[in-house]
Each structure stands twice: as structure tokens, then as C-alpha cells.
N, C-alpha and C positions, 0 to 999 in steps of 0.2 A: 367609491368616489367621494372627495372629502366633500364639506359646505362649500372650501375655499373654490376648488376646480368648478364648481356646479354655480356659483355665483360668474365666474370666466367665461364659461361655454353657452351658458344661458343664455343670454340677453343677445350673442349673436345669433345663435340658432333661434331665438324667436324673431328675432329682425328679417331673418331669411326666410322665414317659413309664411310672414304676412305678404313679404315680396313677394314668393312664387305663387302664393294663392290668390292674392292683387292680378297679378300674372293671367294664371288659367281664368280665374274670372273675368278679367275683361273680355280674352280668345274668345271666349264663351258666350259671354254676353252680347257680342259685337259682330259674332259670325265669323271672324279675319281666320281667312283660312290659311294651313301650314305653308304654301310658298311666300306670303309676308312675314308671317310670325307665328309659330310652331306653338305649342302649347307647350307648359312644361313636362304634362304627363307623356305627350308625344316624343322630348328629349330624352326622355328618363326611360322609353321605351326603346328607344334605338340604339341607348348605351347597353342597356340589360340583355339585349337580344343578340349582343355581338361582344360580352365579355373579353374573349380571348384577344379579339383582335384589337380592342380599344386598350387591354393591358399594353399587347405589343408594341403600340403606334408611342403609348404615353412612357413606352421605357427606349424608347428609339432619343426621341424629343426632351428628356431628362436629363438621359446620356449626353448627348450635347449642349444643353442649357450649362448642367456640370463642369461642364470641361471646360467653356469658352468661363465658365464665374473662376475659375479655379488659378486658370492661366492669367486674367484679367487680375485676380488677387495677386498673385505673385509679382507680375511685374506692376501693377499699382505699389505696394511697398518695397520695389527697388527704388523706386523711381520716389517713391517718399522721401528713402534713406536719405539716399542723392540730392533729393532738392533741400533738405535741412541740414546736409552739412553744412553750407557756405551761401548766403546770399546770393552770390553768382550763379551756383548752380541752379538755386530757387528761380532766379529768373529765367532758366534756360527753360528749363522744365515747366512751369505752368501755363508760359503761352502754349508749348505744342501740346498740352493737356487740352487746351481751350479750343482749339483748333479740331481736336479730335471729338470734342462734344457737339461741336457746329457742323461735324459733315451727316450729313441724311447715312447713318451705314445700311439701313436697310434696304435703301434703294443702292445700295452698291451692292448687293447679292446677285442678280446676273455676271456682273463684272468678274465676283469672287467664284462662282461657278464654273466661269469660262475658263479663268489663268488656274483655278485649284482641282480642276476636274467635277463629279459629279457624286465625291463621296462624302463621309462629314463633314470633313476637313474643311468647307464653306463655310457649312452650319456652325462650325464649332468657333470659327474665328468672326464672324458676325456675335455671336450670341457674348464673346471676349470683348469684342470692340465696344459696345451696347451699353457694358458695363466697367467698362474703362475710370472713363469721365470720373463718375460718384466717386469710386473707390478709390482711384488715385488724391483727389481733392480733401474727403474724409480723411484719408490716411496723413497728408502731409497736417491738414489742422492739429489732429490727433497727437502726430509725433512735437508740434510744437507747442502742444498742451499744460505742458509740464511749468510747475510752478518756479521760477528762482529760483529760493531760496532752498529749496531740496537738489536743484540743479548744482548751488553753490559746496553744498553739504559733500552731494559725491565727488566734485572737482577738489575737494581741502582733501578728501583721504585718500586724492590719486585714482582715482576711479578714472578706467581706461576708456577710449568712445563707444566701445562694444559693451563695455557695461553698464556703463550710461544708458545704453541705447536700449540692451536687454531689461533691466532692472528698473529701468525706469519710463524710459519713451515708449515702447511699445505696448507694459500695461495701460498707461496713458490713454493710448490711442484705441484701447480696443473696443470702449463703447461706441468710439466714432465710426471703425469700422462694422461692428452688428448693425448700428443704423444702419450704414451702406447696402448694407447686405441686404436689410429689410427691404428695399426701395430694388435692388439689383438683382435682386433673386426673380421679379416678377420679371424685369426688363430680360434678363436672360433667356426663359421661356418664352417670351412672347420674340424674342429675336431669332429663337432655333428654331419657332414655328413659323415666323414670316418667313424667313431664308429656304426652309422646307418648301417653299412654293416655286421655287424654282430648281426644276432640275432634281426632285426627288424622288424615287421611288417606296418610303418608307416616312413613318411619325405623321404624328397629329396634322400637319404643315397639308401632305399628300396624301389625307384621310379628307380633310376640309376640301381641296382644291376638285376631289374627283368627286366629292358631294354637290360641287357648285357646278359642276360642268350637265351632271343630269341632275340638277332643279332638287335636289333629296336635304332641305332647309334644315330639316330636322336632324339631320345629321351631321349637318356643319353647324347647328346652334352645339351639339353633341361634343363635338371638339374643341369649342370655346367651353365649355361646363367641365369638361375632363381639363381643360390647362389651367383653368382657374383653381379646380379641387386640388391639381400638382401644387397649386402656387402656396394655396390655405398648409396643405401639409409641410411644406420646404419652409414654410414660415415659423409654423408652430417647431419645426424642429431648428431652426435659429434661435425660437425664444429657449428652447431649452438649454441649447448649446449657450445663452447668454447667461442663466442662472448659474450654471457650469461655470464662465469664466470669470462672471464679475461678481462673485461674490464677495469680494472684499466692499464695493459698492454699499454706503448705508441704503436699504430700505427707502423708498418714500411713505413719508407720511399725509393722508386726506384730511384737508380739514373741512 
């Protein structure tokens, strides 16, 4: 492990480490017993004690965070394409964006239950809707990012909209969309887990809910620990996948 990576990982793993033990100290100190608030050694106990199944629940719950980010990305940059060709489409397009950020989706999960049955296929289009908004909005800034006078460059040598669009708009846009991503990676998981509460028999969602039903705190604190640890890993594997793509990106420099 270099200096570099051990200066990165440091300072949050010591930030974390004074939290949980702030944490168990106070439980400790205060008496508050686990149906308030769970200690963390008691979280850490109930994850450890039931491996197998907490693997299961968080690859149920990934699965579909996945799929509804995936979907959501793809028609996020149709719908970019489209609104940056013409003005007019631009205005078509980001009122019904705006609109789709303004509806509660998560409270439309019975609704999506009902007309979509009782399989992912809820989960996965909630966790898509969730993450809509960001990534459509990202993306249309992204693609109208690009400078003139390079725009002007490819227009003199006949440069076609597709290659314009390849060659230049969409690298453009890609750190706008890793943002996104950053910010829509958590909102995804935490929508395939809410959506899970209804009408699931499987994932983290329906590990929490039958935690809550017989009083077991510590086990629904347990499923909030495990989607968060998804989210730490889904993250760090964006940052790398952003080293990956934008390396053409100068470096920043600290002063």
C-alpha cells in the first residue's frame, strides 16, 4: 500500500472509528438499551452472526439498485442527446425532467407493486426513477459544455453531429456524469431498499421490515450498516472507474 492510498483511506477510517466508539460510549455510559439504540458492537454482532444471509439480502438489493442506475443512465443520455440538439427540444425535455424530480417516487411503490406485480421489476424501476433527475440534468449540462471555438474547429473540417457528439460532447460531459453518479449511486440503493418494503420477499428492504415487526433494532440498525458499506464500495469503484476515464483531466494542484 503506497503513502499516497494510506494518506486517502486514513483520515476517514479514523473519523469513523472516533464516531463508533463516541457511539458505544455513550450506549454505555447512558444505559440506552438496544430497542432505542443498539450499540455498535451489538450491530457488528448480528451482521457476523448471519454472514450468509446478510451476503444474500445485499446482493438481492445491489441487483436492483444496478439495474434501475443503469436504465436511468441510458435514457438520462437519450434524452440529453435530444434536448441539445435544438432549443426546442431542450425546452421539451427539462420541464418533464423537473416534474419527474418533484414526484415523491418512493411513495409511489405500492402503486408500482400493484400494476408491476411483486417481483423486481418495482424495485428496479423505483431505484431508475430516483435517479433520473441528477443524471439527466448532469448530462444535458455536460453535453452543452464544450467550448466554441473547438466546436467551430470541428464544424470547418465537416465534422458530422455523431462526431461532434462522439469526439467531443460526450467526453465533455463525462465528469458531469461521475458526479452524478457520485450523488445517484447512494439514491439508488436507498430506493431498491425503500421499495423493498413493500411487497418483498427478499434484500435488505425485507431483512429491515421483519426486523421492525419483532422489535430486533439491532438488526435493522444491521441493514442500514450493510447499505451504507454497499454504497462506500459502489463509490470507491466510480472513483476508480473516473481515474479510468478522465485521465486526460490536468491533475489538481493544493496550495
Amino acid at each position: 500500500m503506497t503513502a499516497r492510498t494510506l494518506r486517502t483511506i486514513l483520515p476517514p477510517l479514523l473519523a469513523f472509528a472516533v464516531l463508533l466508539g463516541a457511539w458505544e460510549l455513550v450506549v454505555r455510559a447512558f444505559g440506552i438499551t438496544k430497542l432505542v439504540l443498539p450499540a455498535p458492537t451489538a450491530i457488528a454482532s448480528a451482521i457476523t452472526s448471519d454472514w450468509g444471509g446478510w451476503l444474500s439480502a445485499a446482493r438481492v438489493t445491489g441487483e436492483e439498485a444496478l439495474l434501475g442506475f443503469l436504465i436511468a443512465l441510458v435514457v438520462a443520455l437519450v434524452l440529453a442527446v435530444a434536448a441539445t440538439s435544438t432549443p426546442a427540444a431542450e425546452r421539451a425535455v427539462l420541464p418533464v425532467v423537473t416534474v419527474v424530480q418533484l414526484i415523491p417516487v418512493v411513495a409511489l411503490a405500492p402503486a408500482l407493486v400493484i400494476g408491476l406485480g411483486f417481483g423486481p421489476a418495482p424495485r428496479i424501476l423505483v431505484a431508475a426513477l430516483i435517479t433520473f433527475a441528477p443524471l439527466t440534468v448532469n448530462a444535458v449540462v455536460g453535453l452543452q459544455s464544450v467550448e466554441p471555438d473547438t466546436l467551430e474547429v470541428l464544424r470547418s473540417v465537416h465534422a458530422s453531429r455523431w462526431e461532434i457528439l462522439v469526439r467531443l460532447r460526450l467526453p465533455m460531459a463525462l465528469p458531469y456524469l461521475v458526479a452524478a453518479a457520485r450523488v445517484c449511486v447512494g439514491l439508488a440503493l436507498i430506493g431498491a431498499m425503500v421499495a423493498e418494503w413493500q411487497g418483498s420477499s427478499e434484500g435488505l428492504g425485507y431483512t429491515f421490515t421483519r426486523a421492525q415487526r419483532s422489535l430486533a433494532t439491532e438488526r435493522m440498525w444491521a441493514a442500514v450498516f450493510v447499505l451504507a458499506l454497499m454504497g462506500v464500495v459502489a463509490l470507491a469503484g466510480i472513483g476508480l472507474l473516473e481515474r479510468r476515464l478522465l485521465r486526460w483531466r490536468p491533475t489538481r494542484v493544493r496550495t
